[in-house]
Each structure stands twice: as structure tokens, then as C-alpha cells.
Phi, psi and omega in degrees: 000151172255122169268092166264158198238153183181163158203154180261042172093017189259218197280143165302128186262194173255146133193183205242190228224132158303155211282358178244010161081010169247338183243152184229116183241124205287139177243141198297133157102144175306122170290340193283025197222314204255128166318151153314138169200131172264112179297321187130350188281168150217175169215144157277164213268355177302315205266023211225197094274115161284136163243161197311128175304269181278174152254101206271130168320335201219267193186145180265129177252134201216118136312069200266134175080064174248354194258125188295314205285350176269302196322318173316297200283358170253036151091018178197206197233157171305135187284166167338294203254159163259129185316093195252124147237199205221136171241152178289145186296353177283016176260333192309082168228155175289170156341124180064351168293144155300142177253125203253126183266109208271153175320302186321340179219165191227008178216072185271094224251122170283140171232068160254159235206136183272142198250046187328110177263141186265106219238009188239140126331150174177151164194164186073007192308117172301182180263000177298330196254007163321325181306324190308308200259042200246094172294330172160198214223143162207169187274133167246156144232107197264092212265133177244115174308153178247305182286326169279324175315305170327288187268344170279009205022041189177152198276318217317311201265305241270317184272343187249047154280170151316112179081042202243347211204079155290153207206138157164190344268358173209162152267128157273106175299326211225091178201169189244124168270010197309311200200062158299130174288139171198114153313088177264147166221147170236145198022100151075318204269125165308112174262321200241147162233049174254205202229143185269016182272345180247032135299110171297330185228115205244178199345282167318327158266345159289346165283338163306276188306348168264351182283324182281005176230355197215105152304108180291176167202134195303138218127292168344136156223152169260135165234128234262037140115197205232130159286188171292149170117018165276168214169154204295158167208135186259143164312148206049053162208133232239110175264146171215145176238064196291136187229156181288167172055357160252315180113208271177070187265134168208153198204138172277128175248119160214174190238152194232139178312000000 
């Protein structure tokens, strides 16, 4: 199933997205609390303002260096365990919002990256049993200050202003992540290509590993890291980040006085 999150100037609804991505058929309710249910509504997916499918409740855990060939190109080798740090959910916006570039920096970085949403409580999770709680899948951009990651040693502000964390454009429930194509464009051109098959640690051991440290909780995302090919971005130029088998997040970058 395609999970969307949306509104018609109303309240946000849920529902779920047709196999060619134009119709939304409304469903009573949060799906990640509430059984599937069909109001009986439709939409067109044209007629909609998509918004980030979930707002994690709790919190996003963003994975750094998962990829050898980006550890390489930000000056070093991947570590052993995998790198968790933690973003605020206020970072969290959908499809077509601006990712707002703050004064505080002058080296502002596209990351894309496949996105685990958590649809279970949990901890201490083996990796056999990771599929249980696993709600579905989505496109990130894990937008990074460069120069302050740089000079604060540590991640928190470079990765968490506000809207720093675009989500989109649904979820997908039902997918095999072994080896997903993944696409960054920035204005049209591809900076980044890879593949989730060249993940040092791939799904299923990083929701294990981050469960032995955090009660995971539904809602909850993962952004399971970035391959090679990041790189800078200017106010007025546009990222989209495309995963096989999910679709197509973009987001307008600018910057406000």
C-alpha cells in the first residue's frame, strides 16, 4: 500500500494512493493506530496539498557514513557500529515545502536518503524480528549545514533547523529494500545514483541497533544514510530525491532575511 498524508485546506486526512499515483482514497483515521478503513471519498493526488506522511512523534534518527563511498568523500572510512544521531521532529516537512536556509550557515548540503517509519513500540529488537515493526518506507532529504557539522563536532544544529528534514511523498508498506535505486537531482541533474544494495549496515541491522539504544516508538523514522555525490545547494534551486519503488520528493530551497 501508498500511505499519504494530505489536505484540502482542512484538517490533515490519511489515505491510500493508487498504483499510478493519481487518486487518494480517504481513510477514517491514522493508519499507524487505527485498522484500514475507507471513508468511501476520493481525490485526485493534483487536487491535494501533500503533506510529510508521518510527524514522528518522538523522534528522527539519521545514520551517518552508511555508505563507504560518501565516508570516503566526507575524509574518512566508515565507522564499525553505525553513527546515530538524533533530529528534531521540527524539522519534519513534505513535498514542495521550502527547506529554509538559515543566516547561521554558508554550506548548505542535499542528502538523499530511504526513510524507515516505525509502526510498532519496541526494544532490544533482534534483527529476525525487525519486519514486525516496520510500518513502511519513504523519501528523505537529510539536509545538512556542512560548515557547522564541521565546526560544532558534533551533529544536532547542522542537521535539525527547521525544515532540514523533508519526508515524502507517501509511504510505501510493502517493499524489498535489499537494492533500491536511489536518485538525487538537483535543478534536473543527477548528483547522486546509487543503490540501498551498498548500505554497510542495512536495514534491518540498523532498527536492531538503534532499538538497543532508543524505545523505538510508532511514528518514529529512520534515515538509513546517504550515498556518494553530496554536495552544495543554493537559494532557488530545487532537490528531488527519487527511490524505486516509492516515487519522488522535492523540495525548493531558500533562503529569508
Amino acid at each position: 500500500m501508498r500511505i499519504a498524508r494530505y489536505t484540502t485546506d482542512e484538517d490533515p486526512t490519511f489515505g491510500l494512493v493508487d498504483g499510478a499515483g493519481e487518486k487518494i482514497a480517504e481513510l477514517a483515521g491514522d493508519p499507524l493506530f487505527t485498522p484500514i478503513s475507507l471513508t468511501g471519498n476520493t481525490v485526485r493526488v493534483d487536487e491535494v496539498r501533500l503533506l510529510a506522511p508521518v510527524i514522528p512523534r518522538s523522534k528522527v534518527i539519521g545514520i551517518g557514513k552508511n555508505y563507504a563511498e560518501h565516508a570516503r568523500e566526507m575524509g574518512g572510512e566508515a565507522p564499525a557500529e553505525p553513527l546515530m544521531f538524533l533530529i528534531p521532529n521540527t524539522a519534519v516537512v513534505g513535498p514542495d515545502d521550502p527547506v529554509v536556509m538559515p543566516p547561521q550557515s554558508s554550506n548548505v548540503h542535499y542528502e538523499g536518503e530511504l526513510a524507515v517509519v516505525i509502526g510498532r513500540m519496541c526494544k532490544d529488537l533482534p534483527v529476525e524480528r525487525v519486519k514486525d515493526v516496520i510500518f513502511g518506507y519513504t523519501c528523505a532529504d537529510d539536509v545538512t549545514a556542512r560548515d557547522l557539522q564541521r565546526s560544532d563536532g558534533q551533529w544536532s544544529r547542522a542537521k535539525g533547523f527547521d525544515t532540514f528534514c523533508p519526508l515524502g511523498p507517501w509511504i510505501e508498506t510493502d517493499l524489498d529494500t535489499s537494492g533500491l535505486s536511489l536518485v538525487t537531482r538537483r535543478d534536473g541533474e543527477v548528483v547522486q545514483d546509487g543503490t540501498t544494495a551498498d548500505m554497510i549496515h542495512d536495514v534491518a541491522a540498523l532498527i536492531s541497533h538503534a532499538s538497543h539504544a532508543f524505545t523505538l516508538l510508532p511514528g518514529d523514522v529512520i534515515l538509513t544514510g546517504t550515498p556518494a555525490g553530496v554536495g552544495p545547494v543554493e537559494a532557488g534551486q530545487r532537490v528531488e530525491v527519487e527511490i524505486e519503488g516509492i516515487g519522488t520528493l522535492g523540495n525548493p530551497f531558500v533562503r529569508r532575511d
